[in-house]
N, C-alpha and C positions, 0 to 999 in steps of 0.2 A: 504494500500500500504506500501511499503517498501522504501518508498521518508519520506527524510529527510532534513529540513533546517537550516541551523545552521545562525543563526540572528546575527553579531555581529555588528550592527548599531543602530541608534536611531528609525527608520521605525518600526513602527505598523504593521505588517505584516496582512491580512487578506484572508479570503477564497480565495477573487479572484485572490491574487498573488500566493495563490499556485498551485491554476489552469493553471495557466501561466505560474508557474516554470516546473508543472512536462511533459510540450510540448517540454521540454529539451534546452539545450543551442545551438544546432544544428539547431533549428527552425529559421527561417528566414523568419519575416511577408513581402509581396506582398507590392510592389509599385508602385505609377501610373506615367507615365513617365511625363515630364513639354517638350513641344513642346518646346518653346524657348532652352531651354538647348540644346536638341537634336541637334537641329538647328547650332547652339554657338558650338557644339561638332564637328560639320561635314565640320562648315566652316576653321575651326582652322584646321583638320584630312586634309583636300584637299589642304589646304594651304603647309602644311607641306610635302607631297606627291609631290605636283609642286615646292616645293624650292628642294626635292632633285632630279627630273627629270631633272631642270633644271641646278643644279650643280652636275649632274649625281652622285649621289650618297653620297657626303659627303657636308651638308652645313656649310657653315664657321662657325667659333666662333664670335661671338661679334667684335672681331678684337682690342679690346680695348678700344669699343664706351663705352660712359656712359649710353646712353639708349638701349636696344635691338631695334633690326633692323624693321622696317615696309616694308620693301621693298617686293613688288608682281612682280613678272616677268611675262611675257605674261602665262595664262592658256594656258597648256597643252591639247589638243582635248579630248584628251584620256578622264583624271584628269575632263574636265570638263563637258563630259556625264555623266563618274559617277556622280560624285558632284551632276548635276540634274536630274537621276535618284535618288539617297539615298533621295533626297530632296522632292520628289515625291512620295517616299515611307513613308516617316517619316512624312508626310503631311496626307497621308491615312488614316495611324494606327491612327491619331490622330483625325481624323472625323472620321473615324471606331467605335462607343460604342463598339460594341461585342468584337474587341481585348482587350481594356481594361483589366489586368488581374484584375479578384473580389478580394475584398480584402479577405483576408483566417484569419484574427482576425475578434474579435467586435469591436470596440468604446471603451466598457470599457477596453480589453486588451490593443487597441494604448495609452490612458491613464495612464495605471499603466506604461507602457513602457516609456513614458516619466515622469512620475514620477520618476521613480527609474533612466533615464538618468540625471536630474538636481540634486540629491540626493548625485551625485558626489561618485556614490559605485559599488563593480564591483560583478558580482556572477562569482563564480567557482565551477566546480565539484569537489565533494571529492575524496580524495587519495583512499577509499576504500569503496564499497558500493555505493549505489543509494541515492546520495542526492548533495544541492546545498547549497557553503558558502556563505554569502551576508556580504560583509564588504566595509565602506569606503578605496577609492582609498589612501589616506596620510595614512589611518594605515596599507594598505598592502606592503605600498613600503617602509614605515618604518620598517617593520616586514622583508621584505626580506634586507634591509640593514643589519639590526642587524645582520642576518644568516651569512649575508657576509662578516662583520665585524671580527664575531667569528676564534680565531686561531685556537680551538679544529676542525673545521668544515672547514674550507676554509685555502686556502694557495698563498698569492698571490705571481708570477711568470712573468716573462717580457715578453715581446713578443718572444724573440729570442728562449725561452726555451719550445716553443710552436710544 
């Protein structure tokens, strides 16, 4: 192949992360949803649906409180079919197996992926050609300070002048 990596970490790189690099940075491994969450999503999603029904469209600010508001106003009919419909649904999929979506990695790819997530390093594709740079996160942003640093290169300007 025509895949290139360019290591500039401490990582031992091996067969199998190049296997998982050249599935491209586009790739996006499959996840299985947490019912609770869902749940926690939908009651917060309906809540905030029925604060603006019931202040027809605009809910206050804070007003000044130090804590944000708990305040529920009578459910909305409407707001609160849905509500137990999506809850009825997200209840299914969740005793449904077959929706599950499979996972589309192995084990050992979720592995290397969290390996290289705690390793504190980012990959990028190269400016030219088919390959992927692997560098710590502090020496990329170190790297792009310097650029932006440089007066040959950069020129900095106010807002106004924008």
């Amino acid at each position: 192949n025509n895949f290139s990596v360019y290591n500039y970490t401490s990582i031992n790189l091996r067969r199998e992360h190049f296997d998982l690099f050249t599935k491209g940075l586009h790739f996006v491994p499959a996840f299985s949803s947490r019912l609770e969450q869902d749940l926690i999503d939908l009651k917060l999603f309906t809540r905030q649906l029925n604060l603006m029904l019931y202040f027809k469209g605009e809910i206050p600010s804070n007003m000044g409180l130090s804590r944000k508001s708990v305040f529920n106003p009578p459910m909305d009919p409407t707001v609160k079919i849905f509500e137990e419909m999506m809850e009825r649904d997200i209840r299914m999929i969740g005793r449904n197996k077959q929706n599950i979506t499979p996972q589309n990695i192995c084990m050992k790819e979720i592995n290397l992926i969290k390996e290289l997530r705690s390793s504190n390093c980012r990959a990028m594709k190269t400016d030219k050609g088919g390959g992927l740079v692997l560098m710590y996160n502090t020496e990329y942003i170190h790297h792009i300070n310097g650029m932006l640093q440089d007066p040959e290169q950069y020129e900095q300007v106010s807002s106004n002048e924008l």
